[in-house]
C-alpha positions in Angstrom: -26.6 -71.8 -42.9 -26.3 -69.2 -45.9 -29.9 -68.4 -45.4 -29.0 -67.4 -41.5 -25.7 -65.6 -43.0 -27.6 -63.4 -45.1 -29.9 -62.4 -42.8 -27.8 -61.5 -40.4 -25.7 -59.4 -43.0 -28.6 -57.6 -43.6 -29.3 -57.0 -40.2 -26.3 -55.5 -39.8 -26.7 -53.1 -43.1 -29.7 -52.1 -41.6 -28.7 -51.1 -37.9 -25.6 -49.5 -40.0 -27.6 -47.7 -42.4 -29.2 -46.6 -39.4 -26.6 -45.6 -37.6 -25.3 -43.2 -40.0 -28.8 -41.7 -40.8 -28.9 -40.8 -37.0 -25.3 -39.2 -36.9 -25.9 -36.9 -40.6 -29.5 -35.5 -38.3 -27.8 -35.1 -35.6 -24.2 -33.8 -36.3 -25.2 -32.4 -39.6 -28.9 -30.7 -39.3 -30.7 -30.8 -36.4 -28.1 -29.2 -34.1 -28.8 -26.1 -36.6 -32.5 -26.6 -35.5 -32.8 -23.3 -33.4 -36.2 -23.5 -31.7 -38.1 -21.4 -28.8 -40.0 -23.1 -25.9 -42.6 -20.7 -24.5 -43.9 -21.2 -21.2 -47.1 -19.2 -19.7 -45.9 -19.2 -15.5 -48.8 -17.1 -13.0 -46.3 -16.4 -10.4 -46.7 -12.6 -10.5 -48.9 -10.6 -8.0 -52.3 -10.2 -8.4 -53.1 -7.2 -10.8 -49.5 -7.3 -12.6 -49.0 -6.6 -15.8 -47.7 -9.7 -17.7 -43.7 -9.7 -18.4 -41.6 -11.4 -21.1 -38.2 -13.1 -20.0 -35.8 -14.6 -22.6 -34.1 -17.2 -21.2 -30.6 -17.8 -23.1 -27.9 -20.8 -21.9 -25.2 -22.7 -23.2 -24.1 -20.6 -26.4 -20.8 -22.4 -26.6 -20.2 -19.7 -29.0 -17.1 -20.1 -31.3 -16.5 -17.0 -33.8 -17.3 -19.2 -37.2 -21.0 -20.2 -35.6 -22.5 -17.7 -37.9 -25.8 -19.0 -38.0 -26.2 -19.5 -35.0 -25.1 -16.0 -33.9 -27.8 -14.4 -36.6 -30.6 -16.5 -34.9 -29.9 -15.5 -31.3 -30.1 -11.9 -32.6 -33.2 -11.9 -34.5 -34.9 -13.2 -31.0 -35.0 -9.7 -30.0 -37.3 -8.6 -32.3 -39.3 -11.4 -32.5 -39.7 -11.5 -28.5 -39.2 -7.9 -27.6 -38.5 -9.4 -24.3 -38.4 -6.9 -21.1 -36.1 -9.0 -19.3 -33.1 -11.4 -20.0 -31.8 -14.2 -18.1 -28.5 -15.7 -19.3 -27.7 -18.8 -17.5 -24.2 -19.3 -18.5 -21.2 -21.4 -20.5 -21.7 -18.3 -23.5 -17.9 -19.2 -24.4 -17.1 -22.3 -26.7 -13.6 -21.1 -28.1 -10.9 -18.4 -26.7 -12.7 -16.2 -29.5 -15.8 -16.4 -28.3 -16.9 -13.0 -27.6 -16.7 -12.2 -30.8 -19.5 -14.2 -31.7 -21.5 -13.6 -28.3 -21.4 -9.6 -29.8 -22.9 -10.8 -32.6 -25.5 -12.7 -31.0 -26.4 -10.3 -28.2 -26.1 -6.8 -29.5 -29.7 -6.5 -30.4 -30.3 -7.1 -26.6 -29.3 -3.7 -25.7 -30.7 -1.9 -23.0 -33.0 -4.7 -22.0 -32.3 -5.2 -18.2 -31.5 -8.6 -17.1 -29.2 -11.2 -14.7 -26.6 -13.4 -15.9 -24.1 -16.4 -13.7 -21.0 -18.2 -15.1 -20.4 -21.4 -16.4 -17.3 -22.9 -16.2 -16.9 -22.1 -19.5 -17.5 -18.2 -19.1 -14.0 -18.5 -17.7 -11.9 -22.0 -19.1 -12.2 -23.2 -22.6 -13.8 -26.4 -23.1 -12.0 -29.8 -24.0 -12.0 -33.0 -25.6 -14.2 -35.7 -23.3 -15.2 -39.1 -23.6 -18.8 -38.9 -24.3 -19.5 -42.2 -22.7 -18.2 -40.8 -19.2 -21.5 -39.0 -19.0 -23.3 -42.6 -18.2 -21.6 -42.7 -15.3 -22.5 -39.4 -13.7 -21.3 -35.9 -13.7 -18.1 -35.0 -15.7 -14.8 -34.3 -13.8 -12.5 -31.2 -14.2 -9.7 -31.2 -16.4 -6.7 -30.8 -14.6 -5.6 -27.7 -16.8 -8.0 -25.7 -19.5 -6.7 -22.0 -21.0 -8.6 -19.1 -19.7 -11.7 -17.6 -21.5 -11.6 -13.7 -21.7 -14.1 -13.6 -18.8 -13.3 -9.7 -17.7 -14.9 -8.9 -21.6 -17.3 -10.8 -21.7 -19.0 -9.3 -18.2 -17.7 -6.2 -19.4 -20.1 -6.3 -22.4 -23.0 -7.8 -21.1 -23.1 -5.2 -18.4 -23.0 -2.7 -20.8 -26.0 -4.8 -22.3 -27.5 -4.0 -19.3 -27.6 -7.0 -17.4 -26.5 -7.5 -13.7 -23.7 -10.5 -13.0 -25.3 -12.5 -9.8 -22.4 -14.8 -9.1 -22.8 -15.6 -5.6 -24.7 -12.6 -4.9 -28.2 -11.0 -5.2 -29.6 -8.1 -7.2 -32.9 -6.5 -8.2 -34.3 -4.5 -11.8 -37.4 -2.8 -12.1 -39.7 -4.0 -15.3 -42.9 -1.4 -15.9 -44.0 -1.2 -11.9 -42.7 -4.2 -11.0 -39.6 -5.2 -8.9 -37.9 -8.3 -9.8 -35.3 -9.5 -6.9 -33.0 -12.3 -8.0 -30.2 -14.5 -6.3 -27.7 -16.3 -8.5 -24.6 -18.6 -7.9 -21.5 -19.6 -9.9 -21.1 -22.9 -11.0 -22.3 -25.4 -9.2 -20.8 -27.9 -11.1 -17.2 -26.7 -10.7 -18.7 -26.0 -6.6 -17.7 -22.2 -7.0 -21.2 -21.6 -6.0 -21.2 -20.1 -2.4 -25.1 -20.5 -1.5 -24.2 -18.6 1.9 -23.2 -15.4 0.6 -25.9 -15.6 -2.0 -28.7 -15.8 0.8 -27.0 -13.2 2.8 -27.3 -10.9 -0.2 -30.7 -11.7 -0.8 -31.9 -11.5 2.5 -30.2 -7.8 2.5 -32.0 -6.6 -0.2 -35.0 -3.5 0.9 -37.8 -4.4 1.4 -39.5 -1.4 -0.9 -42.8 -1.0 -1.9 -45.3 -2.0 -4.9 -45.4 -6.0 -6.1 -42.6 -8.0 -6.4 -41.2 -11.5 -7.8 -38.2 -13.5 -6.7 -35.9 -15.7 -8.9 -33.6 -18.1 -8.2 -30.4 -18.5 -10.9 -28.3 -21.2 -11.7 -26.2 -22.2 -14.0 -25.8 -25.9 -12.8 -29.2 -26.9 -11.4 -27.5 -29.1 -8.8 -30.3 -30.2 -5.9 -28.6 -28.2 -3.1 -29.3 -24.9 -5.1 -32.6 -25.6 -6.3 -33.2 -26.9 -2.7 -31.7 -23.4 -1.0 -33.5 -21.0 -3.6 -36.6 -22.6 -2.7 -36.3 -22.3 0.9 -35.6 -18.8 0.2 -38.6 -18.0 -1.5 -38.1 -17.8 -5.0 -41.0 -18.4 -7.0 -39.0 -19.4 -10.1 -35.9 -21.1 -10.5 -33.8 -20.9 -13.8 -31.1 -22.9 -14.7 -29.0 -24.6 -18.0 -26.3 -27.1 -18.1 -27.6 -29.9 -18.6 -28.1 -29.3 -22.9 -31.4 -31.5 -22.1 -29.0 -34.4 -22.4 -28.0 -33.4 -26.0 -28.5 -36.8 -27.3 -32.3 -37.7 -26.1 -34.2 -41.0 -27.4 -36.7 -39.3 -29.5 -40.4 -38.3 -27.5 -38.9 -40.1 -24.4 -39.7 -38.1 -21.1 -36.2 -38.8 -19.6 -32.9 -37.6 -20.8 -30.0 -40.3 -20.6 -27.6 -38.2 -18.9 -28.0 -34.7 -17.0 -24.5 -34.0 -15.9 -25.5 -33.3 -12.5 -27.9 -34.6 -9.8 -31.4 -33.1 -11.0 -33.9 -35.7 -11.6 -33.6 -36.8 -15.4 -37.5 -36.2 -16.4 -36.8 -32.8 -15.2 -33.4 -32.2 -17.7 -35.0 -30.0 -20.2 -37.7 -27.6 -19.8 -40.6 -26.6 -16.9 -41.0 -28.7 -14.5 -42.1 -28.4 -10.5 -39.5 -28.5 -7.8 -40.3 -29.2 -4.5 -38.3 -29.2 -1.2 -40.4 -29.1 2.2 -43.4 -28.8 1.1 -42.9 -25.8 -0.5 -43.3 -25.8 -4.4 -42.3 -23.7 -7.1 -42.1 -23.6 -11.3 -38.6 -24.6 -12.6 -37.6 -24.3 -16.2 -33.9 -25.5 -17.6 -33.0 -24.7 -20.8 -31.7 -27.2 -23.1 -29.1 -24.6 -24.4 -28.2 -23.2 -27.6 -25.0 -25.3 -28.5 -22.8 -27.6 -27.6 -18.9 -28.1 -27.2 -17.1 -27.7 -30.1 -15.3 -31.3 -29.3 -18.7 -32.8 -29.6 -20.7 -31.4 -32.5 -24.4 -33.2 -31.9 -27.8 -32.8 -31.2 -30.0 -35.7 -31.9 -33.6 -35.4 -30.1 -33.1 -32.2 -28.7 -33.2 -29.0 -30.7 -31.0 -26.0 -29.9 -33.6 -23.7 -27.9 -34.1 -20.2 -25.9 -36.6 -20.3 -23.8 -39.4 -17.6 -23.5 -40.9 -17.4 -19.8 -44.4 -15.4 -19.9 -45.0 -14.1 -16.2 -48.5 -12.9 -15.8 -50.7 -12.4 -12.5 -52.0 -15.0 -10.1 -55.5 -15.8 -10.0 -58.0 -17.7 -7.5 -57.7 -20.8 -10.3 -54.0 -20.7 -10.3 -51.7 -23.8 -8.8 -48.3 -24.6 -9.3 -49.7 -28.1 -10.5 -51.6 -25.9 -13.3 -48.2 -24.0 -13.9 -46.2 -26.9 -14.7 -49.0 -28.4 -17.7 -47.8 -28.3 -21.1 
């Protein structure tokens, strides 16, 4: 009987011991693990020069994230990217922006696209973290509102092009890049309609070309739509790759919407009708200030290399690595 007492005490030491090891990683160092993923995608016309997107999502930024902030702007001269996609939720705290000018200001003059989170424009709050198992989060029934009319204000001046809803193209070296963005799905602002509309009035031109398709929530109906409307790339954030991720599993527990959860973090394929085309969702660089973790899932920005098309090229080829 003491025998079985004792071992069961130690057992419990143990899984304890563990238990705190796991929460000093993740609360304490590996959320301060800034990474970049780097995906080589051949989506671009034949004979195109090759083009470098840095893909940024879920700052959460609060003004005191200092380290963060320095990392996010020594990315732009260690990717000298020539375009930026910002997928949203940059604001973590009513102070935000001054910790996204921080970040960002190295970015300047670097064209780019950018769609809201929800928290672009209402501060996050305090969440049961287990309400995540059961499926996406609800709304809070009152939040204080971000400083959304500076924060477009300056990335515009950045020069990046807000695609809420709507649909806009950049030139990069000879190449015309046409993209189509919504608001957050996850909140349902997105209005897919008067994103297509916009996307199907944009001129036809001349000289290669390469559509994306935006998101901040990569909800199935939007993924669905932009590949229907032929996008050959879809973009998205949100999900922080679940945040908390059993170490070298392929599925994240939770997503916080209705994508597939082996398709959570990073590039993936998406396909809808037959049709299919490279996806790649950022696993974010923060987290909400009410829940301070990361725990098999580093902080990242993504960096999407786009080069030409060849005869050996396939979507299934795409999506290795």
């Amino acid at each position: 009987m003491r025998s079985a007492v004792r071992t069961a005490l130690t057992t419990l030491g143990a899984v304890g011991a563990v238990g705190v090891a796991a929460g000093v990683w993740g609360v304490g160092i590996e959320r301060y693990l800034f990474t970049v993923r780097r995906h080589e995608l051949a989506i671009l016309p034949a004979g195109s020069p090759s083009v470098t997107v840095l893909h940024l999502s879920d700052a959460h930024m609060a003004p005191w994230q200092h380290r963060k902030q320095q990392w996010i702007a020594d990315l732009s001269e260690k990717v000298q990217p020539d375009l930026v996609i910002n997928t949203g939720d940059n604001l973590g705290h009513e102070d935000g922006i001054r910790g996204i000018r921080a970040a960002f200001g190295p970015l300047r003059g670097v064209p780019g696209f950018f769609v809201h989170g929800s928290n672009d424009k209402v501060a996050p709050g305090k969440r049961n973290p287990f309400k995540y198992f059961s499926g996406p989060s609800d709304h809070p029934v009152y939040a204080p509102a971000l400083d959304t009319d500076a924060l477009d204000a300056y990335l515009t001046d950045l020069g990046q092009t807000l695609i809420d809803n709507t649909a806009a193209s950049v030139r990069v070296g000879g190449l015309r890049i046409d993209a189509l963005g919504v608001d957050d799905a996850h909140r349902e602002w997105d209005d897919l309609d008067a994103a297509l509309t916009a996307f199907q009035a944009l001129p036809e031109g001349e000289g290669p070309r390469v559509r994306l398709g935006v998101t901040h929530a990569p909800y199935r109906r939007v993924l669905d739509a932009f590949t229907d409307a032929g996008a050959n790339l879809l973009v998205a954030g949100h999900t922080h790759g679940g945040q908390v991720r059993v170490p070298f599993a392929k599925k994240a527990l939770v997503a916080n919407c209705d994508i597939p959860l082996d398709q959570a973090r990073g590039r993936s394929l998406w396909t809808h009708d037959s049709r299919t085309i490279p996806l790649n969702v950022s696993a974010g660089l923060g987290h909400s200030i009410y829940a301070p973790v990361r725990f098999g899932c580093r902080p990242e920005a993504s960096v999407l290399v786009l080069r030409a098309r060849s005869a050996a090229d396939s979507p299934e080829r795409q999506s290795a690595g």
